[in-house]
C-alpha positions in Angstrom: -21.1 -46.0 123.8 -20.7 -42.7 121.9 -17.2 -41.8 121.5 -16.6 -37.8 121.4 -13.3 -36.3 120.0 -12.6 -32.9 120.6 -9.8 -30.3 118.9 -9.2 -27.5 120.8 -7.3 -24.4 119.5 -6.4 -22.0 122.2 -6.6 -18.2 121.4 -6.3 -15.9 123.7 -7.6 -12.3 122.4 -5.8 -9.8 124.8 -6.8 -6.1 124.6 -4.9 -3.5 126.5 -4.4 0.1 126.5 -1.4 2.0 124.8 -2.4 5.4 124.8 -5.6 8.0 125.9 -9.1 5.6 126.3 -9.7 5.5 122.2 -6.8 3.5 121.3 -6.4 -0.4 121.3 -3.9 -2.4 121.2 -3.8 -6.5 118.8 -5.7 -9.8 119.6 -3.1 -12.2 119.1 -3.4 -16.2 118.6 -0.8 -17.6 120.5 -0.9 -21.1 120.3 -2.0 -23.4 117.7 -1.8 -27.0 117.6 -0.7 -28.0 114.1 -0.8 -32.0 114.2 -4.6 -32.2 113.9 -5.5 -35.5 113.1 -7.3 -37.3 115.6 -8.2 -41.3 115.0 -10.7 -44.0 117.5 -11.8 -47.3 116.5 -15.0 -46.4 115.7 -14.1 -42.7 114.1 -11.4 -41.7 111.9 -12.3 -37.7 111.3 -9.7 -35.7 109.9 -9.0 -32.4 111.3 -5.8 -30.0 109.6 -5.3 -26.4 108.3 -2.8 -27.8 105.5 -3.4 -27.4 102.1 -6.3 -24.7 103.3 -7.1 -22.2 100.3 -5.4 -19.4 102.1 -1.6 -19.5 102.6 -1.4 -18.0 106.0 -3.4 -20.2 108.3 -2.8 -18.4 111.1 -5.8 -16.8 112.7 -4.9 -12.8 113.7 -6.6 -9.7 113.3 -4.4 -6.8 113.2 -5.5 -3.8 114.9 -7.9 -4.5 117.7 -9.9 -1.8 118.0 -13.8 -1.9 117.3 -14.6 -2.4 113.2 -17.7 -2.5 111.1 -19.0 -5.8 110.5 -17.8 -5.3 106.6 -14.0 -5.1 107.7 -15.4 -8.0 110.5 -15.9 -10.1 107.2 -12.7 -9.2 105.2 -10.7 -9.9 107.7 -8.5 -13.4 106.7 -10.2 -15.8 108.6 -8.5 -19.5 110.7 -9.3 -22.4 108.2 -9.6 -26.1 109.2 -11.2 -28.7 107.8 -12.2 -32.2 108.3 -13.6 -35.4 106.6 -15.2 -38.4 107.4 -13.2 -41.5 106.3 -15.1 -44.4 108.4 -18.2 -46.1 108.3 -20.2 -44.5 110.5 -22.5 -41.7 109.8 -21.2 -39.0 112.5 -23.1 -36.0 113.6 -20.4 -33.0 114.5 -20.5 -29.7 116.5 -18.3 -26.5 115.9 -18.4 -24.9 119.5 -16.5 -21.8 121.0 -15.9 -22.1 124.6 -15.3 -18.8 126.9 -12.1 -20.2 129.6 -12.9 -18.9 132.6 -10.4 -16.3 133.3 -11.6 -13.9 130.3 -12.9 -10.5 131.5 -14.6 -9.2 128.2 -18.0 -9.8 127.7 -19.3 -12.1 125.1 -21.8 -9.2 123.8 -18.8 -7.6 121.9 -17.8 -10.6 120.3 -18.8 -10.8 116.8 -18.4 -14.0 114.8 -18.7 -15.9 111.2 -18.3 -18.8 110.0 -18.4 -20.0 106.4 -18.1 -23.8 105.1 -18.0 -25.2 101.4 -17.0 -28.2 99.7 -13.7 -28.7 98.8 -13.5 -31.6 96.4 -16.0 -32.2 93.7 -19.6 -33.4 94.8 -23.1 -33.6 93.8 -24.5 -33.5 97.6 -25.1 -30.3 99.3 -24.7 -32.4 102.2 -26.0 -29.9 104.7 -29.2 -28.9 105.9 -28.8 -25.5 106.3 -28.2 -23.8 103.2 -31.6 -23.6 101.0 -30.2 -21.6 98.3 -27.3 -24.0 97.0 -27.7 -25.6 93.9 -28.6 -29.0 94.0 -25.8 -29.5 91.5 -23.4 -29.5 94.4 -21.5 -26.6 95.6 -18.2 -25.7 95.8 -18.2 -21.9 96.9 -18.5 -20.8 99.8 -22.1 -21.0 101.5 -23.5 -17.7 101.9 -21.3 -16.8 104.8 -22.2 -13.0 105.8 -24.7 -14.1 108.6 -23.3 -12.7 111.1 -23.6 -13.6 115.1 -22.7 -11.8 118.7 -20.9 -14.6 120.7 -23.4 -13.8 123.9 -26.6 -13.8 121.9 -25.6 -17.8 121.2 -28.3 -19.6 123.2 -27.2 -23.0 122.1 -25.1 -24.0 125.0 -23.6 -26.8 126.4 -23.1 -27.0 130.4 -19.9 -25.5 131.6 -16.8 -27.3 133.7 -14.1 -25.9 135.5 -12.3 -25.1 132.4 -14.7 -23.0 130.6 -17.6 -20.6 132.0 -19.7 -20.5 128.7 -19.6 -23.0 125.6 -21.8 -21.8 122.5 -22.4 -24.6 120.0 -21.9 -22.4 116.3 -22.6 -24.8 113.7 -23.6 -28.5 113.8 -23.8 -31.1 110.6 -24.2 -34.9 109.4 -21.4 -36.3 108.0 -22.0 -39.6 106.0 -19.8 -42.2 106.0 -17.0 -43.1 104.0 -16.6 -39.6 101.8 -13.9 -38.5 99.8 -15.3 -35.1 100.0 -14.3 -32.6 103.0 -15.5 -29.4 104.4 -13.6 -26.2 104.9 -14.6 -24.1 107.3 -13.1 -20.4 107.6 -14.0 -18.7 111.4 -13.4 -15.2 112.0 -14.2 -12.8 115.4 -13.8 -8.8 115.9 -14.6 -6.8 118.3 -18.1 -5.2 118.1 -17.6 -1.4 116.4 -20.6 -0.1 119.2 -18.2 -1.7 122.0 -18.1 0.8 124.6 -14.1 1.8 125.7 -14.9 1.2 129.5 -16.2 -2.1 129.1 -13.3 -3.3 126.4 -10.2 -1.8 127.5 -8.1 -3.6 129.9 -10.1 -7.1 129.5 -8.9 -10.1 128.2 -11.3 -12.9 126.4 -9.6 -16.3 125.9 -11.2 -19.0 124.1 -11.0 -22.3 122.8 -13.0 -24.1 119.4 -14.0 -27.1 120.2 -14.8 -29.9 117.1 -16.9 -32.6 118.3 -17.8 -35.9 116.7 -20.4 -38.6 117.8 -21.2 -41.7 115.6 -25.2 -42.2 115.1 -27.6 -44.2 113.1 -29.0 -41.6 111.3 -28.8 -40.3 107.3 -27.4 -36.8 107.1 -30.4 -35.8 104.9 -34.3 -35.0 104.9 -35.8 -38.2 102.8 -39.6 -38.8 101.4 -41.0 -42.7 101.7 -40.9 -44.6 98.5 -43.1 -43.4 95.6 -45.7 -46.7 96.2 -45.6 -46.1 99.6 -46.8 -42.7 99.4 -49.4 -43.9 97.1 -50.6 -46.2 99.4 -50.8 -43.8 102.2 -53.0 -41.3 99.5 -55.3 -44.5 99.0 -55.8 -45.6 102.8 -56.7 -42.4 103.8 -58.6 -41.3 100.9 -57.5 -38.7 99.5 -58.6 -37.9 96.0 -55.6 -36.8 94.0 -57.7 -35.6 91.3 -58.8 -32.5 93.7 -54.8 -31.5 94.2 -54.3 -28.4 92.1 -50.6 -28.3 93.3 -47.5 -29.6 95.1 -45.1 -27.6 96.9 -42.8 -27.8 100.2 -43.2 -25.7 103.2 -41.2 -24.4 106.1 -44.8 -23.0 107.9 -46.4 -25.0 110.3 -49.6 -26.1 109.0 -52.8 -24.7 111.7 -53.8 -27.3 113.8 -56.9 -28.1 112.7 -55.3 -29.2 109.6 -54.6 -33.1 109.5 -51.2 -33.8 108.4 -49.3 -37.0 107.4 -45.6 -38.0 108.1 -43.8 -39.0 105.3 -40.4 -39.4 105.7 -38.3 -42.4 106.1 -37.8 -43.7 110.0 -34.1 -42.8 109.5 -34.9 -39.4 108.0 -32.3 -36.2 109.7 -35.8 -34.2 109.9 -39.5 -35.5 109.9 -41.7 -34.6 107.1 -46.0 -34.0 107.1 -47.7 -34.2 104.1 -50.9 -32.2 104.3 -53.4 -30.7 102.1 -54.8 -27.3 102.4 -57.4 -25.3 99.8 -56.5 -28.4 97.4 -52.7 -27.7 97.6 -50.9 -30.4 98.7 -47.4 -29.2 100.6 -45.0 -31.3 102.0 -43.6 -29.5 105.2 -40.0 -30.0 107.0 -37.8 -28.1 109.3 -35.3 -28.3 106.6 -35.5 -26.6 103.6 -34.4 -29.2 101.3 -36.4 -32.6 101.0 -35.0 -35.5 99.3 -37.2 -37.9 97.3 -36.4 -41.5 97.9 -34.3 -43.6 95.8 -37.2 -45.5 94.7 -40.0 -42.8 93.7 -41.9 -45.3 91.1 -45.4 -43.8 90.5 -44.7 -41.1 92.9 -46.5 -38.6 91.4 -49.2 -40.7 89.7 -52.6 -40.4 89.0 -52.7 -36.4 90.2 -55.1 -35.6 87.5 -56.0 -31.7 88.7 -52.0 -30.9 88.4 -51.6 -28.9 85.0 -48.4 -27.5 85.7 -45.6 -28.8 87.9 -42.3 -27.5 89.1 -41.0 -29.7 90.7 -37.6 -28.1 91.9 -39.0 -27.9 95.2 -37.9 -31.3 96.0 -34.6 -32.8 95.5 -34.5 -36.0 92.6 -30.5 -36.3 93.7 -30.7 -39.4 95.2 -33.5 -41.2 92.8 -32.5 -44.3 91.2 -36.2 -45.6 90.3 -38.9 -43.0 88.7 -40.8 -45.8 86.6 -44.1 -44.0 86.2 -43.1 -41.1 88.3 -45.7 -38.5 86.3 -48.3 -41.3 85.2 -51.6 -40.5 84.3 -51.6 -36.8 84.9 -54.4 -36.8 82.4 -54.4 -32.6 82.8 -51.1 -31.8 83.4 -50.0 -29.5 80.3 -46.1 -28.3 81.1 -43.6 -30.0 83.0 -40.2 -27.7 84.5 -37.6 -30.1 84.2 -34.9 -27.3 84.8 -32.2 -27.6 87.2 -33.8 -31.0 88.7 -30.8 -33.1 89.4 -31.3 -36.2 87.9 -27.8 -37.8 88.0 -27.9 -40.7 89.8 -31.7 -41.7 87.7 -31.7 -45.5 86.6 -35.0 -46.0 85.3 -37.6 -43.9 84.2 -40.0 -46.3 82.1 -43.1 -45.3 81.4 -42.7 -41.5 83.0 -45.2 -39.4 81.3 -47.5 -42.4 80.2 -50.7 -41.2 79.3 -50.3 -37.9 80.4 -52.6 -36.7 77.3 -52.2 -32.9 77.4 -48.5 -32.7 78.4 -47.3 -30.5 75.8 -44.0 -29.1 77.0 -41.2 -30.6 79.4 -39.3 -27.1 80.1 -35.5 -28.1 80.4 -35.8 -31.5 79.0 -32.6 -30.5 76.3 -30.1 -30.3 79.2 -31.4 -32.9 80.7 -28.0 -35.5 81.2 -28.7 -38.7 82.7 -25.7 -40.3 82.4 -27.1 -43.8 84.2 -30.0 -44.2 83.0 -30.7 -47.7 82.2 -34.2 -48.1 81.0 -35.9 -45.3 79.0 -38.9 -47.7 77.6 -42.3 -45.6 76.9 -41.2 -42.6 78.9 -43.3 -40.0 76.6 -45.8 -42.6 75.2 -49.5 -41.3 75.1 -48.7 -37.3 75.2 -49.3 -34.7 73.3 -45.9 -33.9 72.7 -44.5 -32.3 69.3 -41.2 -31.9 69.5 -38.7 -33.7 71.9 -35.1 -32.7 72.3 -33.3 -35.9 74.2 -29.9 -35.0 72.6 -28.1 -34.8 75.9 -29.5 -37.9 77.7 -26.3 -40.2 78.0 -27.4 -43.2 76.7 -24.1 -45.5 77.2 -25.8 -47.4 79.9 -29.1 -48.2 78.2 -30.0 -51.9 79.1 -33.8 -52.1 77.6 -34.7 -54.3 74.9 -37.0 -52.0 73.3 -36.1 -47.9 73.9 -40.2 -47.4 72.4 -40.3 -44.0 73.7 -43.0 -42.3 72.4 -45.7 -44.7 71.4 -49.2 -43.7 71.0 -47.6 -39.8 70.7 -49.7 -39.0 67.5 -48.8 -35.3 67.7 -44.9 -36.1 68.0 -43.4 -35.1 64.5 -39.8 -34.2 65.1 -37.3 -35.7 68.0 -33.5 -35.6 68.2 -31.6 -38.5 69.3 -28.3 -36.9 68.7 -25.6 -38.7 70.3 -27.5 -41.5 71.4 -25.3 -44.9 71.6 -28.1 -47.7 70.3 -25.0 -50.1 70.6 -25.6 -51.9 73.5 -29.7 -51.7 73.6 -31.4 -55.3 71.4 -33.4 -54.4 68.9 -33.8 -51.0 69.5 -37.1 -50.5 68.3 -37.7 -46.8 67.4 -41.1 -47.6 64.9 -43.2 -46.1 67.0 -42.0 -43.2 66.3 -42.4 -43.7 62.7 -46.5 -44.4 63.6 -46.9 -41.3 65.5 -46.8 -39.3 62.4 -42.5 -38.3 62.8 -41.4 -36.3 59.9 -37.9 -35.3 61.2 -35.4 -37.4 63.0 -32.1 -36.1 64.0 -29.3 -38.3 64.9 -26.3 -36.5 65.2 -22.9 -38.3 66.3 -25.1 -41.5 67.0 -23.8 -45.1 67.3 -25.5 -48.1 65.4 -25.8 -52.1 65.3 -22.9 -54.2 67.4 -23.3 -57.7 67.5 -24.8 -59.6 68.9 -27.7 -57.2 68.6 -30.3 -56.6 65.7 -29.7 -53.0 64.9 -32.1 -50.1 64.5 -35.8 -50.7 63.1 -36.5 -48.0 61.3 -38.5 -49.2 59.1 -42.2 -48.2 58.6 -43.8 -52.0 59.1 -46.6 -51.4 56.0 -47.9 -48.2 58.2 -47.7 -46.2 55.2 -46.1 -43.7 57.0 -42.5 -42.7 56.6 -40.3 -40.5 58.4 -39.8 -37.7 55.7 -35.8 -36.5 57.0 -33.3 -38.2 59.2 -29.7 -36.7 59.7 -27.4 -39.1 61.1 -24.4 -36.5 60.4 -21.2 -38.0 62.1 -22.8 -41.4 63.5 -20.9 -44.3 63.7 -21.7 -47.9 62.0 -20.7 -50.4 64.7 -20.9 -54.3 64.3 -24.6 -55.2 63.0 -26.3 -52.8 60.5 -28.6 -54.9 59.2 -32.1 -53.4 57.7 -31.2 -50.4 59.7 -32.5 -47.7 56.4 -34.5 -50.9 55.3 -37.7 -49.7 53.8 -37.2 -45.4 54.1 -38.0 -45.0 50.6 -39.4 -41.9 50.5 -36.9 -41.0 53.5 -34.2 -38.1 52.8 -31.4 -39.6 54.9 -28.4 -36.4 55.6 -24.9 -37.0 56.4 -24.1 -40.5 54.8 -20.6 -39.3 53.8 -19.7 -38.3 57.3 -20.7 -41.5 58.8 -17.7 -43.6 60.5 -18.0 -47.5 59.2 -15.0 -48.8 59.9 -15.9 -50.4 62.9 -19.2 -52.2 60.8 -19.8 -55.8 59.7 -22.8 -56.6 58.4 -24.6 -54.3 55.8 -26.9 -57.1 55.1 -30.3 -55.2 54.3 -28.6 -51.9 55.2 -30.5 -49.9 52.3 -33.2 -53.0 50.7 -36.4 -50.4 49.6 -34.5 -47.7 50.0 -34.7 -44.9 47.3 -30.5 -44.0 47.7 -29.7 -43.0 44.2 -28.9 -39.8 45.5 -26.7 -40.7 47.7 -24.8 -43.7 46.3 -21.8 -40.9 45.7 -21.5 -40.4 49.4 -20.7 -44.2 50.0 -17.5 -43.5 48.4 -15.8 -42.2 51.7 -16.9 -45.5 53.6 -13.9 -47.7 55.4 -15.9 -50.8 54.4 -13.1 -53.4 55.2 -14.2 -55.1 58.1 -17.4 -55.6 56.7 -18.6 -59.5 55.6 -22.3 -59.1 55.0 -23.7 -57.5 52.1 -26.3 -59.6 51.1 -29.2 -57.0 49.5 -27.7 -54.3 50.3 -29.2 -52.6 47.9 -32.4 -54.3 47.0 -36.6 -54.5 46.7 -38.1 -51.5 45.4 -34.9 -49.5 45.8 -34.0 -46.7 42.3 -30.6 -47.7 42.2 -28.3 -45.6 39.6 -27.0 -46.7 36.7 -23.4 -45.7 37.0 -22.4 -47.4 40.3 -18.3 -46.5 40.2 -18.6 -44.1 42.7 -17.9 -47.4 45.0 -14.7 -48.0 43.3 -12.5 -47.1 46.6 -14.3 -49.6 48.6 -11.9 -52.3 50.5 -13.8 -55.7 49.9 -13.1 -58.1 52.9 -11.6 -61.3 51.0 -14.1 -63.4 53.0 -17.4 -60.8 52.7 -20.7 -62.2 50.9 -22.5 -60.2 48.5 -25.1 -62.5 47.7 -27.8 -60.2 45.6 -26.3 -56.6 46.1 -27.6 -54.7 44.2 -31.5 -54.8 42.9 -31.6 -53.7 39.1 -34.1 -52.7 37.1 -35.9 -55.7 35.2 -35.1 -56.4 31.5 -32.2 -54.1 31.6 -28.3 -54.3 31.7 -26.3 -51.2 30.9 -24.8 -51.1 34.6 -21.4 -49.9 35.3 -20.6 -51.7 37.7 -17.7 -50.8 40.3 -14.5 -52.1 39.8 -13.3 -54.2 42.4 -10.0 -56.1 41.4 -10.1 -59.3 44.0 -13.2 -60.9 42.6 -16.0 -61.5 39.7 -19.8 -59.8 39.1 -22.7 -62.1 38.1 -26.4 -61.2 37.3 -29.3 -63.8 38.9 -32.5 -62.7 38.6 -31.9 -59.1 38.1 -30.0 -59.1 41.2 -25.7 -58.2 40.9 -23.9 -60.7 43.2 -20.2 -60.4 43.5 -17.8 -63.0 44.4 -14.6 -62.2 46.3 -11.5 -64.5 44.7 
């Protein structure tokens, strides 16, 4: 049974005459409730005018006579808000009820109301503003439409208590949100109000707030990305022929098949249909959700070469595993302002998309939940690839291979990527698609249990010819991390933060690091017990090594083979470390901790 709550606020908007037939007197509110919260067991909708962002909540307009629709709009408006605190979606309608001893006519009455936000949120979660950002909005919605009271044709029928009731504004609340809404209502009198139909009459009102619980989402929402595909397949439509995708608000002509494709529990339907090879997704509401799961959504439409893709809304996706796929001519991607926040997976997203050459926007890009990142630019024709912003703390894959096959990829920064929480964080690929430049600013490496970063070039005879890990952090397991950069210029060593490391073992083996063995010397090295060939292979190690005097040996490290020297030769000057002995085995310096 649906359940309806209802907050009235009387005013009562008296105009009478004080002087010749040009003058008018105030429109007063006279009574306001102020205990506004209303409760049911299946409802719990909050309804109040305290803590509104204007200090005087009372609703008045100060000289009654007729005023441009400007002053209409600067007038201080009544505020109320309300939230939805229970578990049921509810469905809510602002109406303004005429009682039926007012005299004025509703022709004269102008209104406007304005709603927003008012605690932080991602979710536009109306249907009626198209031009928020889908970042979530906390301003006002672009309030200045403005309405005559009598021109309302949304009505409900009318009782003994009210001859007229105009439904203003309706919405879809979801359940459970810690979000409100504000809503600020102002009415004037019309400036083109004639005097002899305005003087001496009275208009009395009420605003009504209605609540019903449904079983419906509060938001426009696309079928899964598979089974869109399946519908493509079943009715055999040949992607390859779609030059574009858009959204729509026209009605396609009729002899124009369409196809729903919106979820059964969608607020509006949505028809997919295809017109001059243009594919358009059309909706009474302007904004279109894709679903949570939108794997391969977009795959296989080989005649797209350039995609914006703003026109739907990615806020809810969780899933976009090969969500661009095989867009063999698809050449630029607009990534910008595409709200991606909640995105868990996007494995294998641009796979084989051979000619995608730029993703616009991809360098503000966030992510903060993304989970799995595996192959996501693999088999494109990408150069350069800024992921620097892509929050990585959440990264659950056991290889992040991202750009595999990418022959034409040479530079990439990783910048404050965490790699501590990803096993064996395989980043070779990159290495075999011909990288020259890595940049890994304020990055985090190794943590046990895992195996570190392979950088390493795996007998490719190629090599990465810079990497800058300039302020990164050495956390737990380093092993073999620089193992085999030889001809590798690594940047930033002495900024790098090891005190949290333990296990160099391999850190540097057939690494050329003679020029940098001075930076080393700033290294917090204490909780470190692993050295074992640290320095080894084919690696030009220096001949004066004291710049490692500062280092804090852990009493229970192992330095089995630390240093690789140069056969047949001796004239080392080696650091000095107080708590333990040197000793040379097969041109290799071991040091043992007392």
């Amino acid at each position: 049974m649906k359940k309806k709550i209802t907050l009235t606020i009387l005013l009562i908007l008296l105009i009478i005459t004080i002087g010749l037939g040009s003058t008018y007197a105030y429109w007063q509110r006279t009574s306001v409730s102020n205990n506004n919260i209303v409760s049911s067991s299946c409802l719990d909708i909050e309804f109040g005018d305290e803590g509104s962002m204007y200090s005087n909540n009372n609703f008045s307009l100060e000289k009654a006579y007729p005023i441009t629709d400007e002053e209409g709009l600067n007038q201080e408006p009544y505020s109320f808000y309300l939230i939805n605190k229970c578990k049921t979606t509810a469905k809510v309608s602002i109406s303004v009820d005429t009682l039926n001893n007012s005299t004025l006519d509703e022709q004269y009455i102008k209104y406007n109301l304005r709603r927003s936000i008012f605690e932080s949120s991602y979710l536009w979660n109306g249907t009626y503003n198209p031009n928020t950002s889908a970042y979530g909005y906390k301003g006002y919605e672009a309030g200045n439409m403005i309405s005559i009271l009598g021109e309302n044709e949304k009505m409900l029928p009318s009782n003994n208590e009210y001859k007229a009731s105009h439904i203003i504004f309706e919405e879809i609340l979801e359940p459970l949100q810690s979000e409100g809404r504000y809503y600020l209502l102002s009415f004037w009198l019309d400036k083109d109000s004639p005097i002899e139909e305005t003087i001496n009459k009275t208009w009395q009102s009420k605003i009504s707030i209605n609540a019903i619980p449904i079983n419906q989402k509060s938001y426009t929402e696309l079928i899964t990305g598979s089974k869109f595909q399946t519908l493509l397949s079943d009715n055999n439509i040949d992607r390859s022929l779609i030059k574009s995708i858009n959204t729509t608000n026209t009605k396609p002509s009729s002899n124009i098949t369409t196809y729903k494709v919106s979820t059964e529990d969608s607020l509006h339907e949505v028809y997919m249909y295809i017109d001059n090879n243009n594919m358009y997704f059309y909706s009474e509401d302007p904004r279109i959700f894709l679903n949570e799961d939108s794997n391969n959504m977009f795959m296989n439409f080989n005649g797209v070469e350039y995609f914006e893709p703003q026109a739907l809304d990615f806020y809810k996706v969780r899933k976009l595993n090969y969500g661009f796929g095989f867009m063999s001519n698809l050449e630029e991607v607009d990534f910008k302002n595409i709200n991606l926040i909640n995105l868990e997976e996007m494995e294998y997203l641009f796979i084989n998309c051979q000619k995608l050459k730029t993703i616009n926007g991809i360098d503000s890009i966030g992510l903060p939940k993304v989970k799995k990142i595996n192959y996501a630019f693999t088999q494109t024709s990408i150069s350069y690839l800024n992921l620097s912003t892509i929050v990585t703390t959440n990264l659950q894959d056991n290889k992040v291979t991202i750009a595999a096959g990418n022959t034409s990829l040479n530079k990439i920064d990783l910048s404050n990527w965490d790699f501590t929480k990803v096993s064996i964080t395989d980043l070779k690929s990159l290495i075999n698609s011909n990288l020259t430049n890595l940049k890994l600013y304020n990055a985090k490496f190794g943590q046990e249990p895992y195996s570190g970063v392979e950088l390493q070039t795996f007998g490719t005879g190629k090599t990465i010819s810079q990497i800058d890990i300039t302020g990164s952090y050495f956390i737990g397991n380093m092993a073999s991390v620089f193992s085999g950069l030889y001809n590798t210029k690594i940047i930033g060593l002495s900024t790098v933060n090891t005190s949290g490391a333990t296990n160099f073992n391999n850190l540097f083996n057939s690494t050329n690091v003679a020029e940098y063995i001075n930076e080393f010397n700033s290294w917090d090295v204490s909780n470190v017990t692993n050295f074992n060939y640290f320095i080894g292979g084919y690696t030009n190690i220096p001949y004066d090594l004291t710049a490692l005097n500062n280092w804090n040996i852990n009493s229970n490290a192992t330095l089995n083979n630390l240093f690789a020297v140069k056969d047949g030769e001796s004239n080392y000057t080696l650091p000095n470390w107080q708590n333990g002995t040197w000793k040379n085995e097969s041109n290799w310096m071991s040091f043992i901790p007392n």
